[in-house]
Phi, psi and omega in degrees: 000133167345154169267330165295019186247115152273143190275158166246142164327105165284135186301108193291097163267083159235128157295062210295261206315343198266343172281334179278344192258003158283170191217154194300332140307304184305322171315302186284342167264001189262309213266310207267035168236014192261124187274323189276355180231104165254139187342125144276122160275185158338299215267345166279036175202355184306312182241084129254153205226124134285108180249141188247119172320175199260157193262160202300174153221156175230127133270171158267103157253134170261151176250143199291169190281312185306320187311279213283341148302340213266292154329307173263014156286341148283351199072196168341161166084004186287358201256323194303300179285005172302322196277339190306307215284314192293313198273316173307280179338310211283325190285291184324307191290315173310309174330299221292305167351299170276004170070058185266000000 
């Protein structure tokens, strides 16, 4: 980043005192009522592959100004999703290629 540019804070909404005034039960039952993170034992990782990601390159590209506002209108992370958006393309193009 530019040294004239300051990254700005994201504003912390974690209730910090109202999380310290929980108690650890409450917590393990709050995590195991969560329908989107559900309990895993052993046996969900048993055929799990550690794949370790390809490491970046970083270039210069340019981009139309709309693109990439459309991309940081979410905030952080926009360049991840720029590659997320790439790597789908990029995955797709293979398909049609390898005659899947």
């Amino acid at each position: 980043m530019p040294s004239h540019k300051k990254a700005k804070p994201l504003p912390d909404r974690t209730d910090w005192a109202a999380l310290r005034a929980m108690s650890d039960n409450e917590i393990e039952r709050i995590a195991a009522d969560d329908e989107d993170n559900p309990a895993t034992d052993e046996s969900h990782w048993v055929n799990a592959t550690v794949i370790l990601p390809s490491g970046k390159t970083s270039i210069h590209a340019s981009f139309d100004r709309d693109v990439v506002d459309f991309f940081k209108h979410d905030g952080r992370g926009y360049q991840a999703r720029m590659n997320a958006v790439l790597r789908h393309h990029m995955e797709a193009q293979q398909g049609k290629t390898s005659g899947s």
